[in-house]
C-alpha positions as CSV (number, residue, x, y, z in Angstrom):
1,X,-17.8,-19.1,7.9
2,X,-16.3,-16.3,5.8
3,X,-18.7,-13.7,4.8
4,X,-17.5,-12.0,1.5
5,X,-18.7,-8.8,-0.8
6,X,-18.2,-9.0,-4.1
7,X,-17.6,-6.0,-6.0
8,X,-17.8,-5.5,-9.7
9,X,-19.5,-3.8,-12.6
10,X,-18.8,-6.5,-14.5
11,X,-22.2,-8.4,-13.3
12,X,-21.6,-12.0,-15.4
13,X,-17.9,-11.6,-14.3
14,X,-19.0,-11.3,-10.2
15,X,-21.3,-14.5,-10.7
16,X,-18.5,-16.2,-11.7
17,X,-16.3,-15.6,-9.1
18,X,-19.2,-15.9,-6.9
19,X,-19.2,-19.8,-8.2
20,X,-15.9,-19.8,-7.5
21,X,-15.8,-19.0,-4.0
22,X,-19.1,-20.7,-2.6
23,X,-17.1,-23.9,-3.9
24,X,-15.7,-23.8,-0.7
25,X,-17.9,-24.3,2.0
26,X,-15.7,-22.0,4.6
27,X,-17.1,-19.2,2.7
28,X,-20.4,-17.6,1.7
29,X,-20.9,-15.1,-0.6
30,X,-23.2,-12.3,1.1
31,X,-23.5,-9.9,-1.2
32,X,-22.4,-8.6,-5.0
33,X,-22.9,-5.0,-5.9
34,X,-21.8,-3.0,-9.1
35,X,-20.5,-0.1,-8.4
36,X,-18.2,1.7,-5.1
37,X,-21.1,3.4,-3.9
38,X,-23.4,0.2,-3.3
39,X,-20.2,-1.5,-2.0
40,X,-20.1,1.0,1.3
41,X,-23.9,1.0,1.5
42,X,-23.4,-3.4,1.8
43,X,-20.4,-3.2,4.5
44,X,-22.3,-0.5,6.5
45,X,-25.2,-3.4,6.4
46,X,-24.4,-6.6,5.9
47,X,-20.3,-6.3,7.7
48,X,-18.7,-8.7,5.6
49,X,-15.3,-9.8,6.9
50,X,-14.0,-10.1,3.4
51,X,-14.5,-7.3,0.7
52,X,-13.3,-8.9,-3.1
53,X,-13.2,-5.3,-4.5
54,X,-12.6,-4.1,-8.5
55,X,-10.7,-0.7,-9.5
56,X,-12.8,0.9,-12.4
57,X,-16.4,1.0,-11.3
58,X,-18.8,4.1,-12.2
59,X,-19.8,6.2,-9.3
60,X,-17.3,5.4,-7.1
61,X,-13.7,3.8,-7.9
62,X,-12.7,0.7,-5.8
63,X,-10.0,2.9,-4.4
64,X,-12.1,5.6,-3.0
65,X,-14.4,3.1,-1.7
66,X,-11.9,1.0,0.1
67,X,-11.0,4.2,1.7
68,X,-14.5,4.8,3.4
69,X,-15.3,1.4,4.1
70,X,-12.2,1.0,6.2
71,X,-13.6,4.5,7.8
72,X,-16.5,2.5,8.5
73,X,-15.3,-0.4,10.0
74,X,-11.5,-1.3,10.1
75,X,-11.6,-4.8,10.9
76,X,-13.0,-5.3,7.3
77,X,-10.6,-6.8,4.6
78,X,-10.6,-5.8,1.2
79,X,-8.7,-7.1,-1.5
80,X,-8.6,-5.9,-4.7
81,X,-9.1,-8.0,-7.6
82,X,-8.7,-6.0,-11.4
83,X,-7.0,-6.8,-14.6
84,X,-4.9,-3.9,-14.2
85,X,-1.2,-4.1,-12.2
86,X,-0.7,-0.2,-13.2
87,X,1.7,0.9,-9.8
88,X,-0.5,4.2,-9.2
89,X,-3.4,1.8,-8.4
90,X,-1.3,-0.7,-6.3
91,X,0.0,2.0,-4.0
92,X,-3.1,3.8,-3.7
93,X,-5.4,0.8,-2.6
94,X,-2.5,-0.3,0.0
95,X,-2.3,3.7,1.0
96,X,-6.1,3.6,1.6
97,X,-6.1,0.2,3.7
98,X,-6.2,-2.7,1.3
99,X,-5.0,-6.1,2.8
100,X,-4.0,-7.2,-1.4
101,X,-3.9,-7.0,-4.7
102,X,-4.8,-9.8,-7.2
103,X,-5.3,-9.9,-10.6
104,X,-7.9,-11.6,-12.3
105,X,-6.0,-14.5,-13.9
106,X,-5.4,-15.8,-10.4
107,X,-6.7,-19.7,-10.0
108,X,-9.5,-20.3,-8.6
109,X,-7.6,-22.4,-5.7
110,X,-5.3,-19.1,-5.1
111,X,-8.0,-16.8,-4.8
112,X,-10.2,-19.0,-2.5
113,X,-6.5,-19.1,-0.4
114,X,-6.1,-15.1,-0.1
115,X,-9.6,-14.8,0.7
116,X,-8.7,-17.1,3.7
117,X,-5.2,-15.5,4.5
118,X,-6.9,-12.0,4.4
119,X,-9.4,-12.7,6.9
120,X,-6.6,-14.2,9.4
121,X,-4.8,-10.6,8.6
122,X,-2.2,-11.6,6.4
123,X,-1.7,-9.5,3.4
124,X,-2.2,-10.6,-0.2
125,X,0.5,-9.3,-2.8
126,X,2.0,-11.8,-5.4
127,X,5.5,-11.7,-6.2
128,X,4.8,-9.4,-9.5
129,X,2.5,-6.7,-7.7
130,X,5.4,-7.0,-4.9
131,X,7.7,-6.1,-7.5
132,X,5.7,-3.5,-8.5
133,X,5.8,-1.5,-5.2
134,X,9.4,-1.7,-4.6
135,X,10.4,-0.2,-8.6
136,X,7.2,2.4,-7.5
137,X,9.0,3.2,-4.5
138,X,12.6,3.4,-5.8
139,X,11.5,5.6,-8.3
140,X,9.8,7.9,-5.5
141,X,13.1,7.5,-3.6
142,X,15.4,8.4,-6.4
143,X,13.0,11.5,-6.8
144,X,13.3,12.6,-3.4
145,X,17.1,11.7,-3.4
146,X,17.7,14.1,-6.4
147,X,15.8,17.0,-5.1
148,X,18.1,17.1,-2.1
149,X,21.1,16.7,-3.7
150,X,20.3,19.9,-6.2
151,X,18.8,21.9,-3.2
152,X,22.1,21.6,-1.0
153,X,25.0,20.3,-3.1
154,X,24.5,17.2,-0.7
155,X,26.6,13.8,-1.9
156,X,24.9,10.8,-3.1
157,X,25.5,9.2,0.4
158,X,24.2,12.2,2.1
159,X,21.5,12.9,0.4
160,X,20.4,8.9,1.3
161,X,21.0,9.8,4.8
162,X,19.5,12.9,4.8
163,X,15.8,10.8,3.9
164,X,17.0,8.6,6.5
165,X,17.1,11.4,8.8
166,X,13.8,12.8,7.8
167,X,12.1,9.5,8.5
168,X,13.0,9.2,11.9
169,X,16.4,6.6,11.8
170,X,18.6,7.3,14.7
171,X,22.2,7.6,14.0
172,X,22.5,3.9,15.0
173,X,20.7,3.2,13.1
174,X,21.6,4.5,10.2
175,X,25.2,3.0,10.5
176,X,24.0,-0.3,11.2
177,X,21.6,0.2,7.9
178,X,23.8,1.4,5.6
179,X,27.1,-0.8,7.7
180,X,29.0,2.4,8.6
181,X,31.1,3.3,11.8
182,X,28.8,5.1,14.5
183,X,31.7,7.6,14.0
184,X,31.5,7.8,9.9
185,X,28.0,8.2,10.0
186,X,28.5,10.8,12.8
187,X,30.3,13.0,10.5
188,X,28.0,12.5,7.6
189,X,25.4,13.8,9.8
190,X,27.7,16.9,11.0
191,X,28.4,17.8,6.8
192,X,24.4,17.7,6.3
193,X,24.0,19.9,9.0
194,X,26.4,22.5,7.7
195,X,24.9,22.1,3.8
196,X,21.4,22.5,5.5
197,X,22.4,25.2,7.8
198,X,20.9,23.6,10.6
199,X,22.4,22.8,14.4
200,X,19.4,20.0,15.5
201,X,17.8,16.9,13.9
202,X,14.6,18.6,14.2
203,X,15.7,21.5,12.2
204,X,17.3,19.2,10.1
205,X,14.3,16.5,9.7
206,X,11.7,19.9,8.5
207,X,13.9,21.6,6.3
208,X,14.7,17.9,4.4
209,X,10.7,17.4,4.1
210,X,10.2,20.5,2.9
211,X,12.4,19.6,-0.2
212,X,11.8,15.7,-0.2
């Protein structure tokens, strides 16, 4: 049996989902609270494998609370489920240890499914909320990308390697990723070295962080 915590200020909203769910008979509904602050309270007593958790709540936000019931107990799954697909949320509820992100026009079949998948440890994002992350991310990359080029004249294809650098790739790596030579990618790494004025990956690693 699945043990789930609904979460929800939206009280007539949480019974209905709560319907929903104890449909199935692998899971039982242990709990609904309103708020973030009455969620943590619940997980610290009840430990429910499966946390269904909203974004906007008073008190305390889904996101925060996520965060401090995964402090709590790890092993805990929480997926949130919210009308809004906004990519500051997304990335901050996966930053702070959610398994997924639904929104609330899933089926009731689907959402009775990720409630399942979560609890085996897979993790719930739907092809649009996927989407989502990877234009968040690009946008983060391009950012960082830019930055480095102004700071030391570096080229577009240095300035990619450069991150690559800075997140630990080794220069095998990086050839194989971006399908360069070892030796081409070799003397990409030499030219950021002189732009950055640096003689050692270490060196060159803090001093591209410190701009990226």
């Amino acid at each position: 049996m699945i043990k789930v915590l609904l979460v929800d200020d939206q009280k007539i909203l949480a019974e209905g989902i709560r319907s929903v769910l104890q449909s199935c008979g692998d899971i039982e509904v242990c709990g609904v609270c309103l708020d973030g602050a009455a969620a943590i309270e619940a997980c610290a007593k009840e430990a429910p494998d499966v946390v269904l958790m909203d974004i906007r709540m008073p008190n305390v936000n889904g996101v925060v609370a996520t965060k401090r019931i995964k402090e709590i107990d790890p092993d805990i799954k929480i997926i949130i489920l919210t009308t809004f697909d906004d990519s500051d949320y997304i990335l901050s509820a996966i930053n702070n240890g959610a398994s997924g992100y639904l929104l609330k026009d899933i089926s009731s079949s689907a959402l009775i499914d990720a409630v399942k998948n979560a609890c085996n440890g897979d993790t719930i994002l739907p092809s649009r909320i996927a989407r989502k992350i990877t234009d968040a991310a690009a946008m983060v990359s391009g950012g960082r990308q830019a930055r480095l080029k102004k700071a030391f004249g570096l080229s577009d294809r240095e300035a990619e390697i450069a991150l690559m650098i800075a997140d630990g790739f080794t220069n095998r790596q990086i050839a194989s990723a971006l399908k360069l030579s070892d030796g081409t990618s070799r003397n990409y790494i030499s030219s950021i070295y002189l732009k950055l004025g640096v003689d050692s990956r270490a060196a060159a690693s803090e001093k591209i962080k410190g701009v990226s």
